[in-house]
Each structure stands twice: as C-alpha cells, then as structure tokens.
ZABAFI-207322 format. One record per residue: residue number from 1; x negated, y negated, z negated of N, C-alpha, C in turn; residue in three letters; chain. Coordinates in nm, 2 decimals, padded with zeros to 4 digits, m for minus. Example, Ala and Ser with C-alpha at 12.3 -4.5 7.8 and 13.67 -1.06 7.14 Angstrom:
// residues 2
[1,[m01.32,00.57,m00.78],[m01.23,00.45,m00.78],[m01.32,00.33,m00.78],ALA,A]
[2,[m01.28,00.22,m00.71],[m01.37,00.11,m00.71],[m01.29,00.00,m00.79],SER,A]
This chain:
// residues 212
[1,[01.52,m06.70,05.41],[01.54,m06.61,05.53],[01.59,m06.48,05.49],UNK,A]
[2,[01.70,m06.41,05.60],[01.76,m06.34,05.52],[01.70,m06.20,05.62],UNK,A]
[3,[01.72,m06.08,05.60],[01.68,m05.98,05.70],[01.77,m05.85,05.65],UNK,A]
[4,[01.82,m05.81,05.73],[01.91,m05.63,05.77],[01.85,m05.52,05.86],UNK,A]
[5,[01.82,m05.44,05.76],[01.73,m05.32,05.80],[01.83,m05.22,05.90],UNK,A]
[6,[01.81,m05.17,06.00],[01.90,m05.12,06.05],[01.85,m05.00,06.16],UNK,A]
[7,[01.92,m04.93,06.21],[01.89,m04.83,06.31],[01.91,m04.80,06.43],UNK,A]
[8,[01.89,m04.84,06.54],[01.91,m04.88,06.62],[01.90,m04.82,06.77],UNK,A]
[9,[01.96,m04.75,06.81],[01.92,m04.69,06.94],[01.84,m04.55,06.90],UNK,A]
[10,[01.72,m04.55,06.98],[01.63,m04.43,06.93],[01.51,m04.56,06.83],UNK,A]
[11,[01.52,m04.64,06.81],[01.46,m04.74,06.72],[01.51,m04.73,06.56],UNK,A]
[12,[01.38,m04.67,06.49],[01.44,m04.72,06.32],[01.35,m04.86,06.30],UNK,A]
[13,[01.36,m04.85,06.17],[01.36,m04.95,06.09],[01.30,m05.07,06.15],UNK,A]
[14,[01.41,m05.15,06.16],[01.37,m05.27,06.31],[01.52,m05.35,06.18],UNK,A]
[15,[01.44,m05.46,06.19],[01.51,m05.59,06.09],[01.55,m05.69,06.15],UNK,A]
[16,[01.64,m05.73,06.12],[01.71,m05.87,06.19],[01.67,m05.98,06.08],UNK,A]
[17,[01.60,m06.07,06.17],[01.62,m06.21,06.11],[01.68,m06.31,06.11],UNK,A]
[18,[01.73,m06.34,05.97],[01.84,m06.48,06.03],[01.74,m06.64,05.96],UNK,A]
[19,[01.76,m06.73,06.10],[01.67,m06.85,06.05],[01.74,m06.96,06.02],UNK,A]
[20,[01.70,m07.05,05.91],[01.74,m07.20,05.92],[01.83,m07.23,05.97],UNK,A]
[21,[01.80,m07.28,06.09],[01.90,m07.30,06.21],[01.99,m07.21,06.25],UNK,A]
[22,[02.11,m07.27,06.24],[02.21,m07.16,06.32],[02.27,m07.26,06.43],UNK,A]
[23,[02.40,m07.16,06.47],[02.44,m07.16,06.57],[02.52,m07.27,06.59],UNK,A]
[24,[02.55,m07.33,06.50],[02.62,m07.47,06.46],[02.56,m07.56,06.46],UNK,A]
[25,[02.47,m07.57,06.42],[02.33,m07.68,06.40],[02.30,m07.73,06.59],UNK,A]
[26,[02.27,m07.56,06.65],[02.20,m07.56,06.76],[02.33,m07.66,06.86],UNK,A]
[27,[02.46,m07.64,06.83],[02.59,m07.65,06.93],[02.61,m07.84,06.88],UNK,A]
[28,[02.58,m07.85,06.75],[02.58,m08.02,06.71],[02.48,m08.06,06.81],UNK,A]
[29,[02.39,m08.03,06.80],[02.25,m08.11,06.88],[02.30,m08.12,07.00],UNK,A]
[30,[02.36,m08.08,07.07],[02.37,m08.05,07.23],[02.55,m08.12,07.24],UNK,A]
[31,[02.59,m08.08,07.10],[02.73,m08.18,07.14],[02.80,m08.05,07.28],UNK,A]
[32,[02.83,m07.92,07.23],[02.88,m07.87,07.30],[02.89,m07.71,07.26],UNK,A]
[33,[03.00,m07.64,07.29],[02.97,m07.51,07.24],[02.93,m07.43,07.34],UNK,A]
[34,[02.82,m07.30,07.32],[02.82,m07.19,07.38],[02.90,m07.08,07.39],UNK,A]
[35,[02.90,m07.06,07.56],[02.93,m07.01,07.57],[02.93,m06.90,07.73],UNK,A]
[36,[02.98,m06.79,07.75],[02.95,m06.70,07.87],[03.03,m06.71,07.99],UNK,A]
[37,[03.02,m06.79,08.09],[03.15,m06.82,08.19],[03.09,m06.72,08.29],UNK,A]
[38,[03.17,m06.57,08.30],[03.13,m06.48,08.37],[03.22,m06.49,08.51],UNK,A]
[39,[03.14,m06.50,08.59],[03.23,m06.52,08.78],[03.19,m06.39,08.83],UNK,A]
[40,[03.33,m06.35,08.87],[03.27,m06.23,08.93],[03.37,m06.18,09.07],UNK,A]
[41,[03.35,m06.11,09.14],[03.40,m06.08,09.25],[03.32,m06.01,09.40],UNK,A]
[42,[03.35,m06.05,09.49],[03.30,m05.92,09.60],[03.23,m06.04,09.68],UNK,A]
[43,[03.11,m05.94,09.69],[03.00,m05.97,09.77],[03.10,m06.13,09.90],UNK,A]
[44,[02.97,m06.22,09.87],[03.06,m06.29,10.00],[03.15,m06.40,09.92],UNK,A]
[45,[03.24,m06.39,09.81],[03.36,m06.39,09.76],[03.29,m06.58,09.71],UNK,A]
[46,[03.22,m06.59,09.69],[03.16,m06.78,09.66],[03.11,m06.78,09.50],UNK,A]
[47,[03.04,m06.66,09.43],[03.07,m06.69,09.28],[02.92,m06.74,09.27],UNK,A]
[48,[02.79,m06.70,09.36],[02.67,m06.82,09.35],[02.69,m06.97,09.40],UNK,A]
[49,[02.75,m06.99,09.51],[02.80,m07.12,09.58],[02.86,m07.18,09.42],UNK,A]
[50,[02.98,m07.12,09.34],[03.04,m07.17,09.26],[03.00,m07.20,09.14],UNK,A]
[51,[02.89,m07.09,09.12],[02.78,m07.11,08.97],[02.70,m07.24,09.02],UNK,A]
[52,[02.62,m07.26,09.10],[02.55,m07.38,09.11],[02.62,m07.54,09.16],UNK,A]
[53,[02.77,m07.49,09.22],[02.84,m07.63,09.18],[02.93,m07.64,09.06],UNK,A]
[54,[02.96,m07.57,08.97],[02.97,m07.60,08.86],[02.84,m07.64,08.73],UNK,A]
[55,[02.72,m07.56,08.77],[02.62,m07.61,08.68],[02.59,m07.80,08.74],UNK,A]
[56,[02.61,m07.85,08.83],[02.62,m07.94,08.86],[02.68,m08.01,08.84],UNK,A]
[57,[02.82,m07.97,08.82],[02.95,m08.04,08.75],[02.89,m08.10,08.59],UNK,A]
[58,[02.85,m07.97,08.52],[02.83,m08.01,08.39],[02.71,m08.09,08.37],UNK,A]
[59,[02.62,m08.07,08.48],[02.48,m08.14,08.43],[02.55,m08.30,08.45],UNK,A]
[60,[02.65,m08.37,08.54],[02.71,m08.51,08.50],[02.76,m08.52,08.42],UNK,A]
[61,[02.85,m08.41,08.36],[02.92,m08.44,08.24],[02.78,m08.46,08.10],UNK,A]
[62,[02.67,m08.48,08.15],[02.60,m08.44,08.02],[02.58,m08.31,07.95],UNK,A]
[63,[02.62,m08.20,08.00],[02.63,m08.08,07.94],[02.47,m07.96,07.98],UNK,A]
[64,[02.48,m07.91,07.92],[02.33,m07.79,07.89],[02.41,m07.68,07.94],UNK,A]
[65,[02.35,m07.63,08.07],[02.40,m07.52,08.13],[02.27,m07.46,08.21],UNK,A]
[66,[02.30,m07.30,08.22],[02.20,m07.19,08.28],[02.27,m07.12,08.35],UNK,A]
[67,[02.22,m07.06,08.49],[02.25,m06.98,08.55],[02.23,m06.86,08.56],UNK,A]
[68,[02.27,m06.75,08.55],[02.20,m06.63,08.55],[02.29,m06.55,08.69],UNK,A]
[69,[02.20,m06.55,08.78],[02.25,m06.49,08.92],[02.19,m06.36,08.93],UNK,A]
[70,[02.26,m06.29,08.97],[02.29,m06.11,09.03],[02.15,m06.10,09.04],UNK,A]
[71,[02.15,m06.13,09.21],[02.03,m06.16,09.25],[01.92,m06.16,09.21],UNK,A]
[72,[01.91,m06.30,09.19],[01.77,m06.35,09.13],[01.72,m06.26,09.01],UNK,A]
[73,[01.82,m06.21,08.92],[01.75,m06.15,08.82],[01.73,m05.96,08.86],UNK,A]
[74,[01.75,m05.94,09.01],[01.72,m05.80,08.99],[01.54,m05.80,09.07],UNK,A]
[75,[01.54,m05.98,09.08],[01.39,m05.98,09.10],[01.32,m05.99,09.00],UNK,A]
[76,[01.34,m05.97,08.85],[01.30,m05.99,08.80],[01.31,m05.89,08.65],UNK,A]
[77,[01.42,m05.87,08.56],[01.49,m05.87,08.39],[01.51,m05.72,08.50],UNK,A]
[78,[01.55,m05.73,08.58],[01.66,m05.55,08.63],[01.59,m05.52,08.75],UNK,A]
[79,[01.43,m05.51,08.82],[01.40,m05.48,08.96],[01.40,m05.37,08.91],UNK,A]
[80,[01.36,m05.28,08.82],[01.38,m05.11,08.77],[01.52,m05.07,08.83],UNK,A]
[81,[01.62,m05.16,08.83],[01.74,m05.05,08.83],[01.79,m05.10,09.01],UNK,A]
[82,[01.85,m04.94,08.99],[01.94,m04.92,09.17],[02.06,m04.97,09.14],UNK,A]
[83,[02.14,m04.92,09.25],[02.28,m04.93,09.25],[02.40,m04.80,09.22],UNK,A]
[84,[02.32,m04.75,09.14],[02.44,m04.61,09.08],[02.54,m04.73,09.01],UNK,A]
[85,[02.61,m04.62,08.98],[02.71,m04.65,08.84],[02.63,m04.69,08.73],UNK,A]
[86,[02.54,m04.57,08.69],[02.49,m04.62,08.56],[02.41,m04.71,08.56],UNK,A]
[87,[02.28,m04.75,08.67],[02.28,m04.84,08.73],[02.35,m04.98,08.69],UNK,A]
[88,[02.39,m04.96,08.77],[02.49,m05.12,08.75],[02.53,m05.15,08.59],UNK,A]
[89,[02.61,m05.00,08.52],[02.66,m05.04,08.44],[02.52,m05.16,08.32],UNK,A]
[90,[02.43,m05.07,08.34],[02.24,m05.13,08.27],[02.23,m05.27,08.31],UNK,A]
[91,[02.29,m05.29,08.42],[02.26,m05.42,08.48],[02.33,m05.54,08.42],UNK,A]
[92,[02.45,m05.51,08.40],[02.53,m05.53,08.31],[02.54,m05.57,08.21],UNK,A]
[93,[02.51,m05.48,08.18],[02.49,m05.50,07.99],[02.39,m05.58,07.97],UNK,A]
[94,[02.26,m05.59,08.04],[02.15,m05.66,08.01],[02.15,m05.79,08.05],UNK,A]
[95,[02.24,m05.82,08.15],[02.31,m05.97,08.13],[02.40,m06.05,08.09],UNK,A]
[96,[02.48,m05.94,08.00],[02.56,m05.94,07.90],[02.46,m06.02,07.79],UNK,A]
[97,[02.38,m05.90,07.73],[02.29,m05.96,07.65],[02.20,m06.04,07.62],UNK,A]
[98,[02.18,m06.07,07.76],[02.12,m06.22,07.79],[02.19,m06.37,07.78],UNK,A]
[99,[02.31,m06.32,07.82],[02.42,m06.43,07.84],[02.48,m06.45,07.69],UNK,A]
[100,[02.47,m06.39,07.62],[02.50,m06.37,07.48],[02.44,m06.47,07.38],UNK,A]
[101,[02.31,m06.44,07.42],[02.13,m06.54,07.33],[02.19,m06.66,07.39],UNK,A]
[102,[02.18,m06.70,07.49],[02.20,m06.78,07.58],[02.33,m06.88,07.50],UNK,A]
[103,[02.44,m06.80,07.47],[02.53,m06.89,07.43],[02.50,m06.90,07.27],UNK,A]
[104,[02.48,m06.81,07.24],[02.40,m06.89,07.07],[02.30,m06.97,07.04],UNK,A]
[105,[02.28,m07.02,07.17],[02.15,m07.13,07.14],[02.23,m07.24,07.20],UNK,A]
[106,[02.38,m07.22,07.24],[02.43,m07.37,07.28],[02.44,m07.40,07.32],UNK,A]
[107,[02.39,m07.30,07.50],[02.40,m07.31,07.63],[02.55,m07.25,07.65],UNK,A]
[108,[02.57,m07.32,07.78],[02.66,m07.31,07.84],[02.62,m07.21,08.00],UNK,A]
[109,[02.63,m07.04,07.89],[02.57,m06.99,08.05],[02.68,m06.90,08.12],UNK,A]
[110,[02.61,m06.93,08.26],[02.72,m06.91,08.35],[02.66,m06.78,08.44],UNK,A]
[111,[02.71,m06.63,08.44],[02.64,m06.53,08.49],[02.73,m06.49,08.63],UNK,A]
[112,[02.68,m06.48,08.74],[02.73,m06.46,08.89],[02.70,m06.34,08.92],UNK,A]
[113,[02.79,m06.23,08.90],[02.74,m06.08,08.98],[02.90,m06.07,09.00],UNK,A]
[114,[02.84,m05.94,09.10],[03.00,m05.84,09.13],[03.07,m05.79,09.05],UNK,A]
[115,[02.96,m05.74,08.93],[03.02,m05.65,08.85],[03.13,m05.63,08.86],UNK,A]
[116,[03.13,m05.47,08.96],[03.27,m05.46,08.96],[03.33,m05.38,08.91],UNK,A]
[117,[03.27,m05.31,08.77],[03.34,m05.24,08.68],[03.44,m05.28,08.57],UNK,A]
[118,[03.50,m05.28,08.54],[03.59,m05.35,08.43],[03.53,m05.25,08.29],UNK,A]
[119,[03.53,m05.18,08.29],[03.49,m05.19,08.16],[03.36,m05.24,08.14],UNK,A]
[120,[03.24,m05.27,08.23],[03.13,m05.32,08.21],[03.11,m05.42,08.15],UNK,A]
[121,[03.24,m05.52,08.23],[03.25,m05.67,08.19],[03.31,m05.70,08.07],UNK,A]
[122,[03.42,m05.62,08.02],[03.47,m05.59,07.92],[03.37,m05.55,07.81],UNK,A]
[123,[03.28,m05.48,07.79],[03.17,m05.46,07.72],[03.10,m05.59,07.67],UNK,A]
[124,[03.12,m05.68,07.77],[03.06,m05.80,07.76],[03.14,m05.87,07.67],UNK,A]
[125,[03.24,m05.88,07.74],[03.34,m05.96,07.63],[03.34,m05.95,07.53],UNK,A]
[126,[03.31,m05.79,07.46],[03.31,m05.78,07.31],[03.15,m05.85,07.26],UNK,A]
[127,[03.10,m05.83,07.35],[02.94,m05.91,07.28],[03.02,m06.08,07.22],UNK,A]
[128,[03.11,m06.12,07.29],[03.13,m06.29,07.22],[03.26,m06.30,07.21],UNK,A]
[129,[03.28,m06.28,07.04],[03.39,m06.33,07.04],[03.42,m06.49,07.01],UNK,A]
[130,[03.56,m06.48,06.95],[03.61,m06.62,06.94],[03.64,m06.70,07.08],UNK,A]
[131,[03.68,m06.61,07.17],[03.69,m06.67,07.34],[03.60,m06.75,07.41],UNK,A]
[132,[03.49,m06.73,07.38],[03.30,m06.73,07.44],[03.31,m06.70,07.54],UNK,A]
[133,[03.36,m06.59,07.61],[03.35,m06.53,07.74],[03.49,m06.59,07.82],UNK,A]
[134,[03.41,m06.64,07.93],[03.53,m06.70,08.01],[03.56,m06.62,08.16],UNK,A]
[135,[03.65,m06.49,08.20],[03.60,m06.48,08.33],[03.69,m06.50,08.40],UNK,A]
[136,[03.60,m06.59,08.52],[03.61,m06.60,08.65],[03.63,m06.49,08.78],UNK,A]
[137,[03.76,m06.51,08.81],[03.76,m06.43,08.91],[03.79,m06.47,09.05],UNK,A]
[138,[03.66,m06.47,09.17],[03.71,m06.51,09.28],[03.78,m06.39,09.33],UNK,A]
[139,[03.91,m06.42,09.39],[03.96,m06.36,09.40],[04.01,m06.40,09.56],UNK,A]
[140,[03.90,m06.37,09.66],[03.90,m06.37,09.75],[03.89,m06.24,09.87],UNK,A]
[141,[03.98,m06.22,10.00],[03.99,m06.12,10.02],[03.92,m06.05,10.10],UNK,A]
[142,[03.88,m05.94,10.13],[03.80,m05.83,10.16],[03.80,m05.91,10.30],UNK,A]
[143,[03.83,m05.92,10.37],[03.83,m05.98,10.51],[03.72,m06.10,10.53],UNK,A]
[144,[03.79,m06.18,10.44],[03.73,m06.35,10.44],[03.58,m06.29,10.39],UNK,A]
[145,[03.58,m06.27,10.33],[03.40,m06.25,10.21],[03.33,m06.13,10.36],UNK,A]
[146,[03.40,m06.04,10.45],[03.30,m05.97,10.52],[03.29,m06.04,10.68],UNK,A]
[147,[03.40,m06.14,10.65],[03.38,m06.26,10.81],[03.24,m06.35,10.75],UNK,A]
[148,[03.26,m06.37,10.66],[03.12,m06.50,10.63],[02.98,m06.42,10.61],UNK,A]
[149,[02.99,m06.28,10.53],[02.84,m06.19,10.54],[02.74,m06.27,10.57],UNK,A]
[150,[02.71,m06.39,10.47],[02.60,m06.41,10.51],[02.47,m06.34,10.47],UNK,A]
[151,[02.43,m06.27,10.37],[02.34,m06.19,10.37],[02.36,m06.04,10.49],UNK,A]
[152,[02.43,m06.07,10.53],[02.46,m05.96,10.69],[02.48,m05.81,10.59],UNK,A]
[153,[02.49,m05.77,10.47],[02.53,m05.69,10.41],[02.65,m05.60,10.45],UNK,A]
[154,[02.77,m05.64,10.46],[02.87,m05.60,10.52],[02.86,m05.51,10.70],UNK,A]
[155,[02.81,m05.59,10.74],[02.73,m05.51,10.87],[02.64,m05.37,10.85],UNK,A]
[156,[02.57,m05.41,10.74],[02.45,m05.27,10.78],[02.57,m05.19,10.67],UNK,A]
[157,[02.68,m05.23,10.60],[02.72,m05.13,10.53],[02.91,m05.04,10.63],UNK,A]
[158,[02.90,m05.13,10.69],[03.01,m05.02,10.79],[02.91,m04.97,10.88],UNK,A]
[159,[02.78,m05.02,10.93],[02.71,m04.91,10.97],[02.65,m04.82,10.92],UNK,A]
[160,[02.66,m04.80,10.78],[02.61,m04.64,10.73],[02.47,m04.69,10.65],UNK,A]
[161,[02.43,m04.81,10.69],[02.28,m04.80,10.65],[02.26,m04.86,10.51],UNK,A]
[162,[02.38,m04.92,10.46],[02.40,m04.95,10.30],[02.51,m04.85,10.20],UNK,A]
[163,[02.50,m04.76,10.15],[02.51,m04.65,10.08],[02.61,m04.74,09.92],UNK,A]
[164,[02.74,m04.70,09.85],[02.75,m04.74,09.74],[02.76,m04.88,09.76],UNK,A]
[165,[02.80,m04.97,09.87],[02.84,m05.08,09.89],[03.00,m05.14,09.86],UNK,A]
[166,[03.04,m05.22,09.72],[03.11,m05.26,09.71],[03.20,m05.34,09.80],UNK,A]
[167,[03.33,m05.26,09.75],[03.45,m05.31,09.87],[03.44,m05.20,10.00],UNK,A]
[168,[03.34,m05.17,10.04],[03.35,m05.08,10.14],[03.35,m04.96,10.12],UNK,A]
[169,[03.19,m04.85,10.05],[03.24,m04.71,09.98],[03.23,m04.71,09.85],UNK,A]
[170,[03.25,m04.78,09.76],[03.25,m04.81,09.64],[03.31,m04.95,09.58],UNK,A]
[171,[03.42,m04.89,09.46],[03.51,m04.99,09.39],[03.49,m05.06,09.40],UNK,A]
[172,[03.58,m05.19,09.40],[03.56,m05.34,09.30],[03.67,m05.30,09.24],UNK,A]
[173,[03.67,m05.31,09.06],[03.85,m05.29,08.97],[03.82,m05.50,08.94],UNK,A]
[174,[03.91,m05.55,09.01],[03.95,m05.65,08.98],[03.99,m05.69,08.80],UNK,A]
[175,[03.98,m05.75,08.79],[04.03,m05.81,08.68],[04.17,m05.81,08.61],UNK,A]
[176,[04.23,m05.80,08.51],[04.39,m05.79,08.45],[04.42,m05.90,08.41],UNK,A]
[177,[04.33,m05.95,08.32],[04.37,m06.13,08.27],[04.30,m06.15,08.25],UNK,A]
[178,[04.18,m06.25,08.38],[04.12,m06.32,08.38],[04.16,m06.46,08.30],UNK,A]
[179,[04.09,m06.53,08.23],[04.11,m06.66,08.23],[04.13,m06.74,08.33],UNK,A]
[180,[04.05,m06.75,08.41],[04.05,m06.84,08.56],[04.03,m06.72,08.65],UNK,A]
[181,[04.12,m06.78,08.76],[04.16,m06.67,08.88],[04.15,m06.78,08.99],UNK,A]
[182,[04.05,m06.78,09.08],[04.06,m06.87,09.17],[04.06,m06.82,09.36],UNK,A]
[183,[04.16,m06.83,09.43],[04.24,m06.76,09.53],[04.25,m06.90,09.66],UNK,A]
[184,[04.27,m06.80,09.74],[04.31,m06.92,09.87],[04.42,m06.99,09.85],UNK,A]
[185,[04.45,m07.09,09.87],[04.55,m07.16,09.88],[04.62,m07.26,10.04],UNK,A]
[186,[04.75,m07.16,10.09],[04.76,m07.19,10.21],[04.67,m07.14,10.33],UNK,A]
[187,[04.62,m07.01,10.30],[04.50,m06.98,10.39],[04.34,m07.05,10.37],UNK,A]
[188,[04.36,m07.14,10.29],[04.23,m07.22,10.32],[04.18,m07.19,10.18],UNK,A]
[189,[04.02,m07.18,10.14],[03.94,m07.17,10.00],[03.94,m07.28,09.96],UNK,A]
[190,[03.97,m07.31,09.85],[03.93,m07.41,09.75],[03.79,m07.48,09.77],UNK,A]
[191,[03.75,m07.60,09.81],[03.60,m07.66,09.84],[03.54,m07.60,09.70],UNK,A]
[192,[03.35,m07.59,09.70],[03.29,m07.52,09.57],[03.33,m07.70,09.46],UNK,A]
[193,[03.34,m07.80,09.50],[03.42,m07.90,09.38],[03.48,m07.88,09.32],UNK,A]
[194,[03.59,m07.84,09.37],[03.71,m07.85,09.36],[03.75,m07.73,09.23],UNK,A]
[195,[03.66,m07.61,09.26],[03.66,m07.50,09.19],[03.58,m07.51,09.05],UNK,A]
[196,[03.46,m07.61,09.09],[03.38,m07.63,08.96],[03.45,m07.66,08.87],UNK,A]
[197,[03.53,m07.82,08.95],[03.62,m07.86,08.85],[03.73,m07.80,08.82],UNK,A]
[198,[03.78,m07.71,08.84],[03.92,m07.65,08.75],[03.79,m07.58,08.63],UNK,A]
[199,[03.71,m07.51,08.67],[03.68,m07.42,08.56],[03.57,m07.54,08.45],UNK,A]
[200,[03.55,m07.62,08.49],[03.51,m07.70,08.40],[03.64,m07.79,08.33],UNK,A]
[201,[03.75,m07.81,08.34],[03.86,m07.91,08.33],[03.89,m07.79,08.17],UNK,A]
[202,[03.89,m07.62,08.25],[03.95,m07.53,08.18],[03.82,m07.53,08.00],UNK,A]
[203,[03.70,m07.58,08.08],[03.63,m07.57,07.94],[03.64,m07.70,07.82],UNK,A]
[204,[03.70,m07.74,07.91],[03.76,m07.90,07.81],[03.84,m07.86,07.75],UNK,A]
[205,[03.91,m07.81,07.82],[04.05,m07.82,07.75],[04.07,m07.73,07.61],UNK,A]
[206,[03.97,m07.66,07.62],[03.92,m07.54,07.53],[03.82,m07.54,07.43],UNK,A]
[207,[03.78,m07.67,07.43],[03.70,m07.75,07.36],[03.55,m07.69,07.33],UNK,A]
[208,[03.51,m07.65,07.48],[03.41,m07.64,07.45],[03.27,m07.67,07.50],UNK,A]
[209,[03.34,m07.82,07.55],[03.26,m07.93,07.59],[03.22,m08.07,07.50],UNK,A]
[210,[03.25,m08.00,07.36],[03.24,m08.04,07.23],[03.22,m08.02,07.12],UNK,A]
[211,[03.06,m08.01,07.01],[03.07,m07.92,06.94],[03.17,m07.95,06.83],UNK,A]
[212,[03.29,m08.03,06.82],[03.36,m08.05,06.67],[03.53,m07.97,06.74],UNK,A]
C-alpha cells in the first residue's frame, strides 16, 4: 500500500491511499468503463426524464449505472447550499467529485443539473481525463421547457417570486463542444428512447461499454 502526504485545502497532513484494487481491476469485473455522462440544460429542457431512460437503456444492455440528480441531491450531499453563483458553483463541484469516485469504481455515472455555468462544468471535465466526461446538452428552447413547467417554476419566476432563476434573470452559458447535443428535430423532441439511445450508441462507440 502506497501513501502521499499532502496539503490540502486549509487541511495538512492528510494521506492518500492507494489499494490493491485499482481502477482496472474494478472496470474488468463489471466489463465496462467508468465514466461521467454530464446532461445539462434549462430547467424543463428533459435531462432527469433522459437520465432515468438512459439508466434504463444500460441496465438492458447489462451495464452498472447511477444517477445523480440536481434535485434529489440538494435533499441531501448540497441542502446547505442556495442559489448564488458561488452557490451553485459548490454545488458543482461536489457532484463533480462525486461523479468522479463514482467513475473509478466502474460506474457508469450519469449527473442531471442545469449547471449553467461553463466553467463549472468545465472544472469537472478536468476532474476525468482520458474523455470520462461525456456532456450532454439538451438543447432545448426557452419557450418549449417554460410551456411544459412542470414543477410550475417558470410561473412563480416571471412573477417575481423566484429570484436568480435560470433562463429568466440569471444565465444559462450553453455549451461550445458538447459531445452530444440533442435538439428538436422538425419542431418535434426526440421521444426520452430515442435520446437514451443515441447517447448510449455514442458510449459504444467509444468503447466504453467495454472494459478491453
């Protein structure tokens, strides 16, 4: 067992262990590589609809996949944080970091937020190299995502009563080169199948629906 003494934050002397098992071992067993398929876009835009039919896709393919949703985890890893900038940016990061463990154990995790900062997500990206980070961009328009409002969000935020509401008084910076960019086609949305499957066709093809 090997260990690196290091400094860390306002943390000293805090050691890293490295064990037996590594990250290859853990990716043979599972017969697949880890990795971060980050979906992101505007409130509304389908990236939880699309996280749970693609974890579906892969659980037939045989594949080991986790979700880590916006949402659900500010019930939980992030109920401390608001909706500032720095905020979010925390928010961020910490499911960067999560999404990160997650792919070195061999999972295939798939994180659903707005994050609509680009360098936030970007930050992320540098956590996994070797093209580990896959993002998804719904890329659906401000109209369509505030006609369906089903969390009625969009309503209480043109009426004043949601503050810092993405797309309405606060950014979304879209994406520059996403990997996958998925958009209406002919007016109409892509069914959530249809979408799993491109972005799971894209993890084949990338071989990382295979650990060799």
């Amino acid at each position: 067992m090997n260990s690196l003494m290091s400094s860390i934050g306002n943390s000293t002397n805090i050691f890293w262990h490295d064990c037996a098992v590594g990250k290859t071992d853990r990716q043979k067993l599972l017969d697949q590589k880890g990795c971060l398929v980050w979906i992101t876009g505007l409130s509304g835009s389908g990236k939880s609809t699309l996280a749970c039919s693609l974890d579906r896709e892969l659980y037939s393919r045989g594949k080991l996949s986790y979700i880590l949703d916006g949402d659900n985890l500010r019930h939980g890893l992030n109920k401390n944080l608001g909706f500032s900038a720095e905020d979010r940016a925390e928010n961020i990061r910490r499911v960067g970091e999560v999404g990160k463990l997650f792919a070195d154990a061999g999972l295939i995790c798939i994180a659903s937020l707005i994050s609509p900062y680009r360098k936030d997500r970007d930050a992320c990206r540098a956590m996994l190299p070797d093209q580990r980070f896959i993002e998804v961009f719904m890329n659906m328009p401000l109209e369509v995502c505030e006609e369906r409002d089903a969390k009625g969000l969009y309503k209480l935020a043109r009426a004043g009563k949601i503050k810092g509401f993405t797309g309405i008084d606060d950014p979304y910076e879209p994406p520059l080169d996403s990997e996958i960019e998925l958009k209406m086609v002919n007016g109409s949305c892509p069914t959530p199948s249809e979408m799993a499957g491109q972005v799971a066709s894209y993890l084949g093809k990338n071989g990382l629906l295979r650990h060799g």
